[in-house]
N, C-alpha and C positions, 0 to 999 in steps of 0.2 A: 328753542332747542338748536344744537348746532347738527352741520350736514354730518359732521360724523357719527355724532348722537343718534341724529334721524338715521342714517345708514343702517347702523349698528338696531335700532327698533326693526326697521324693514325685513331683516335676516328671520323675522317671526309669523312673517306672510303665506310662506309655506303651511302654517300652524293653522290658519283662517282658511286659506282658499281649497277644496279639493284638488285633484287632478283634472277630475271631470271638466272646472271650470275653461279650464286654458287648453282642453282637447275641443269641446264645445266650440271656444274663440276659434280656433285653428281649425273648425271645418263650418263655419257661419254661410260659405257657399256650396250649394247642395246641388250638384249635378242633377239632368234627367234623369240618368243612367240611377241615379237614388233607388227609383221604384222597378226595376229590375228584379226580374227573379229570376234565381241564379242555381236554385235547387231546392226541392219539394222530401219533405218528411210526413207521407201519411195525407193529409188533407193541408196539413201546414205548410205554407211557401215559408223561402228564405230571402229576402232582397239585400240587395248591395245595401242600401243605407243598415240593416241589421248584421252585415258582415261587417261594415269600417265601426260601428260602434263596438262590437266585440273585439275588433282588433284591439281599437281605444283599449280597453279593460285587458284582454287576455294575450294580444301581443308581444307585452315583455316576457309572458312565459316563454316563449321561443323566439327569443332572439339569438339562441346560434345556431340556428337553423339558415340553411340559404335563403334569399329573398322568394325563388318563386313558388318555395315548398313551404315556408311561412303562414302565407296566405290560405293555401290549402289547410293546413294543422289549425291555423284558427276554422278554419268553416268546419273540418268537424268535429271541434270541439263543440260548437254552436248546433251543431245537427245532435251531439252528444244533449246538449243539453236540450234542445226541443223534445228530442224524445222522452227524458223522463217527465221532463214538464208535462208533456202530453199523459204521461199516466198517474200522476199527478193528479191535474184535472181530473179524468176519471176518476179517482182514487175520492174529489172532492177534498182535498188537502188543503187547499187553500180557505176553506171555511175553519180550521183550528184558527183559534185566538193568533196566538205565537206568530203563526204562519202570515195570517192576514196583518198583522201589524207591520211585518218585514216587507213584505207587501209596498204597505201601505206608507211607510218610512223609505226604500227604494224608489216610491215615484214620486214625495216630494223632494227628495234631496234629487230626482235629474230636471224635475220642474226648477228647485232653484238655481242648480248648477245654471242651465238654459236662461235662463232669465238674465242673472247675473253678465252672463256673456255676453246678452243682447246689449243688456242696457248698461255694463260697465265696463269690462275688458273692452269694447268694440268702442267707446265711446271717449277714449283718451288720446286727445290729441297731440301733436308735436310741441304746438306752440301752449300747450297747458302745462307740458310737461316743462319750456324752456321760462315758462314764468315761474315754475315751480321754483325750477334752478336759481332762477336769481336770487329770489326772496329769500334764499335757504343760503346763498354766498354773501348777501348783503348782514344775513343773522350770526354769521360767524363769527367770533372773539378772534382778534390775533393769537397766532399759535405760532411761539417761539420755535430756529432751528437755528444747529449748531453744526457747523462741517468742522471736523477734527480730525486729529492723527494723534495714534496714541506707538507707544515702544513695550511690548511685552515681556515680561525676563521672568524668569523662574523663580528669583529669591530679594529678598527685601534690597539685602546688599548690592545684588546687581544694579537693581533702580537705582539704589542711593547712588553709586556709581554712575550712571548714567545721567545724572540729573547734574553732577559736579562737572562731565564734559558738557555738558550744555550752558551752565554757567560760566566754562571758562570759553564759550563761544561757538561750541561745533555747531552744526545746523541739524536739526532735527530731522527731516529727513535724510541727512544720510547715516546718521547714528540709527535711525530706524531700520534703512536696508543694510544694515552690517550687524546691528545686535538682536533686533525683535523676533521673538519667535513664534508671532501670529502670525497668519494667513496673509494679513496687510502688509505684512513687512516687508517683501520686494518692491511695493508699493510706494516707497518710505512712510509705510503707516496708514495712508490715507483709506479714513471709513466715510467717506465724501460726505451729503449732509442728514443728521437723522434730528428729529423729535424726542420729546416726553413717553417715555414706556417702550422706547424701542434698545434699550441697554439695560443693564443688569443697574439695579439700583443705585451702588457705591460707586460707577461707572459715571453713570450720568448725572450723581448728583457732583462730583466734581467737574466732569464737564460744563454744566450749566453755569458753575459759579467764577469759571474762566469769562475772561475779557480777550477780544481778536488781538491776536500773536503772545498772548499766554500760556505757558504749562506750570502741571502741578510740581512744587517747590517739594511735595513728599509722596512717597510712594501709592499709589491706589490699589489696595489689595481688592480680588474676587476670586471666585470660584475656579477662573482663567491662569490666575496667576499676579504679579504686581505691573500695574501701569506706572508707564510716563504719558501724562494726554498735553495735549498740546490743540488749542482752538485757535483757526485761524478766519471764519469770521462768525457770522450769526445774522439772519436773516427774519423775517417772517413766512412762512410756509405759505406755498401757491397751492392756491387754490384746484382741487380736481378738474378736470374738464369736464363739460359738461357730458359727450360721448363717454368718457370714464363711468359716471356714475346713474347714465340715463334706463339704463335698463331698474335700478335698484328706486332712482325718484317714480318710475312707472310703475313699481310694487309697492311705492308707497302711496299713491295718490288713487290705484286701485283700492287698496285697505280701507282708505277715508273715505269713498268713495261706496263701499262696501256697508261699513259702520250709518254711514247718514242713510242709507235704501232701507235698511235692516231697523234702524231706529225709527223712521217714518214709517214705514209698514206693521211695525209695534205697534206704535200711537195711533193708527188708524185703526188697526183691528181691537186694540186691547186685549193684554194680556192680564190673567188670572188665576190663579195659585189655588186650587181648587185640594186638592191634600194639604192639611194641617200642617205636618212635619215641614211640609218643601214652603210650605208659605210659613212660617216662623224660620225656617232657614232663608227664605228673603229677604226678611223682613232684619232681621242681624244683619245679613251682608251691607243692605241696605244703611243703616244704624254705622256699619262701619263709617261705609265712603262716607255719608256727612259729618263724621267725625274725626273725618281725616285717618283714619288707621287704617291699612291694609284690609283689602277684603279676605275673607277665607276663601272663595270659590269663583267661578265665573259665572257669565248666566249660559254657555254654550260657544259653539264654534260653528263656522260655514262649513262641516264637513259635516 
């Protein structure tokens, strides 16, 4: 697959990973001060380490709030909720089915979160990332570019016009800053150098079929208006840097990284389809991928 291919996959990451993961990463080192209490509800302590993880979760709600009233609005919102929690418990709430599943579904998903942190955000290094890179620039296909200038006119005629001063010699950029009435045109034209999909279709398929110091002999009509294009040379497209695209190779090497922990942890515990309906609905999906068709569903996500 090529690096834009893979980029353009990576943009699905967000899809896989929770929030929790990459807040988890980002506080891997845990102050003393963690076990701090910092304010009592009842018989219940509050500690700094239960105030930054609620920030974690409830701090976006008051972000236009000042920074040092912030922090307060998060703790009691956290005192808010200790307290019902606390009658709750009384209440023996947490013994409904419902209840206890949610439960029960909230501490494995911060179990995974946590885990994942430890042993995968936390575990990607530079130079994994700068091998990543190469392998993914060596896998590249040449990817044609073309640097042009084109002349914009309003009507067929104009062009045609414009095409017969050029054949009797004038220069095309200065026929561009004196006649074009694109944005380029002070310019003399010049759309410096673009790619495959970065022009309107009828644009760039004449472009492409130019040769360096060519223009089109008929007008190129768009949505724009009619062109005179004119290519002056044609390159192969440089490659991103590596800084360019290292945050997006880390979301992708996280994913894989992700998929191989999740797959092996599978395989070890085994997994089993214990409802009829969900186990004939795997057992199709399944049916698919070996038969190369599209699956209908996934098996889940890290969130």
């Amino acid at each position: 697959m090529s690096l834009e291919g893979t980029l353009s996959m990576v943009r699905q990451l967000a899809a896989l990973l929770s929030a929790g993961v990459i807040m988890l990463a980002a506080g891997q080192v845990a102050g003393a001060a963690d076990a701090d209490v910092i304010a009592k509800i009842g018989k219940n302590e509050v500690t700094e380490a239960e105030l930054k993880a609620a920030e974690a979760e409830l701090g976006p709600q008051f972000q236009s709030m000042p920074e040092e009233r912030r922090r307060f609005a998060v703790l009691s919102a956290l005192i808010d909720i200790k307290a019902l929690a606390a009658e709750a418990e009384k209440a023996k709430i947490g013994d409904d089915p419902a209840v206890s599943a949610q439960l029960q579904f909230e501490r494995d998903r911060t179990l995974h979160n946590a885990y994942f942190a430890k042993n995968g955000v936390a575990n990607v290094a530079e130079d994994e990332l700068k091998a990543r890179y190469d392998r993914e620039i060596a896998a590249m296909p040449p990817r044609k570019e073309v640097h042009a200038r084109h002349i914009l006119l309003k009507t067929k005629e104009e062009a045609e016009a414009v095409i017969k001063e050029l054949e009797g010699g004038a220069a095309f950029e200065t026929v561009a800053k004196e006649k074009s009435t694109g944005p380029s045109g002070p310019d003399g034209g010049d759309l410096g150098f673009f790619g495959p999909g970065q022009m309107v279709p009828a644009f760039e398929k004449a472009a492409f079929a130019l040769k360096p110091g060519e223009y089109t002999k008929e007008p190129v009509e768009t949505q724009f208006g009619w062109h005179v294009i004119e290519v002056e040379e044609t390159r192969d497209a440089p490659a991103p840097e590596f800084d360019q695209v290292k945050d997006q190779l880390r979301q992708l090497v996280l994913r894989e990284k992700y998929m191989t922990m999740v797959g092996k942890a599978r395989q070890q515990l085994g997994v089993e389809y214990v409802d009829p309906k969900i186990k004939a609905q795997v057992d199709a999906i399944e049916k698919e991928i070996e038969g190369g068709e599209p699956a209908a569903g996934g098996t889940g996500s890290a969130n």
